[in-house]
C-alpha positions as CSV (number, residue, x, y, z in Angstrom):
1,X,0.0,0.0,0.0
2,X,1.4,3.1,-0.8
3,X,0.4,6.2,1.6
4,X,0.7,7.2,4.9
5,X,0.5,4.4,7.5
6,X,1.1,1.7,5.1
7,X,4.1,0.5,6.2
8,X,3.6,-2.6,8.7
9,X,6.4,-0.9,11.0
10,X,4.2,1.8,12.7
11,X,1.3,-0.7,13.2
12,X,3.9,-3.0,14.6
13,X,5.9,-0.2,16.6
14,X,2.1,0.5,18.4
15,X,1.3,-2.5,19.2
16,X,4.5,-3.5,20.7
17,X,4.7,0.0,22.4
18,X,1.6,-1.3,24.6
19,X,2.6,-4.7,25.2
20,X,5.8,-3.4,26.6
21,X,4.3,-0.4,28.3
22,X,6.8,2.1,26.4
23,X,5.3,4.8,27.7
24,X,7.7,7.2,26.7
25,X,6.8,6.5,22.9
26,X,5.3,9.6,21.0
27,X,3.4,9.1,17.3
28,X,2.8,12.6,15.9
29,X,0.8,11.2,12.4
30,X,0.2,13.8,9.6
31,X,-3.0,12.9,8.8
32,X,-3.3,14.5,5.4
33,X,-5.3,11.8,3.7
34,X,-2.7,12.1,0.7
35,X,-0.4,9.0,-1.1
36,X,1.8,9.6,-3.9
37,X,-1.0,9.7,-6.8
38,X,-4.9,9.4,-4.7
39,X,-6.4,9.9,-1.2
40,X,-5.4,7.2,1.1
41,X,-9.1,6.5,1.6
42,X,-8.9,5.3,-2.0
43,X,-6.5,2.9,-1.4
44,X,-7.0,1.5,1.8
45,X,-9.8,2.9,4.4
46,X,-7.4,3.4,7.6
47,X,-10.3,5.2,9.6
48,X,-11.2,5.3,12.1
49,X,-7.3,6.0,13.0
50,X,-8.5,7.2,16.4
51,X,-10.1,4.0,17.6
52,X,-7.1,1.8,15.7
53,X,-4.4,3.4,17.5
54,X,-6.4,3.3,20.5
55,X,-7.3,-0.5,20.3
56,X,-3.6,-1.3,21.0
57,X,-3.1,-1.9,25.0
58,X,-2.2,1.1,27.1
59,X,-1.7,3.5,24.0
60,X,-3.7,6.7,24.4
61,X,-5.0,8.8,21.6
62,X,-4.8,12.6,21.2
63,X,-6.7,14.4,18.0
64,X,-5.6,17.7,17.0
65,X,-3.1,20.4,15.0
66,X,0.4,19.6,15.9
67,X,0.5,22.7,18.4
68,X,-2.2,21.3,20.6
69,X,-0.1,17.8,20.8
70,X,2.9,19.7,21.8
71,X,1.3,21.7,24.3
72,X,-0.4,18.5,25.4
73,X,3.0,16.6,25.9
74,X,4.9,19.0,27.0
75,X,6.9,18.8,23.3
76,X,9.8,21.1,22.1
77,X,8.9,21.1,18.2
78,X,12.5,22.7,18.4
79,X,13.5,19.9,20.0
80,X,12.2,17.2,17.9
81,X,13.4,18.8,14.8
82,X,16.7,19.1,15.9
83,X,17.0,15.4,17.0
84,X,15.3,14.2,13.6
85,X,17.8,16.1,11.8
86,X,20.9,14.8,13.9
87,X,19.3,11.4,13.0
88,X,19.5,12.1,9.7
89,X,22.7,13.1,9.2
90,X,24.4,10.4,10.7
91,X,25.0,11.5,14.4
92,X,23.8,8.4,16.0
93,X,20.6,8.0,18.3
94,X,18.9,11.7,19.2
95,X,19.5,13.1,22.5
């Protein structure tokens, strides 16, 4: 499936979050309803996300514009950026 959440390691990487109780584990999903070429919907239905992300033991489920989630978490969209981008340049795990 081509898209956002089609990949097997998110739905994996939830569920193992809650049967581990990785509580520390943070899934910010841009839910934009776009793949490469056609709405996601189109392709294959993912929704209710809310409710399939929830379904997963302990995982809790927060709706809303990426501000909100920080604010929620107590996130540094700084922060994150800065450790996705030391990722990605070779630096090793994020601090």
């Amino acid at each position: 499936m081509r898209g956002e959440l089609g990949e097997g390691q998110m739905w994996e990487a939830a569920m193992s979050a809650g049967q581990f109780g990785l509580g520390s584990l943070v899934c910010i999903v841009d839910r934009n309803g776009l793949s490469i070429d056609e709405p996601t919907e189109e392709i294959m239905g993912i929704e209710p996300l809310a409710d399939k992300f929830a379904s997963f033991r302990g995982v809790h489920v927060v709706l809303g514009p990426p501000a909100a989630l920080y604010a929620h978490y107590q996130l540094d969209a700084a922060g994150i950026e800065s450790a996705a981008r030391q990722l990605l340049a070779g630096f090793g795990r994020p601090t």
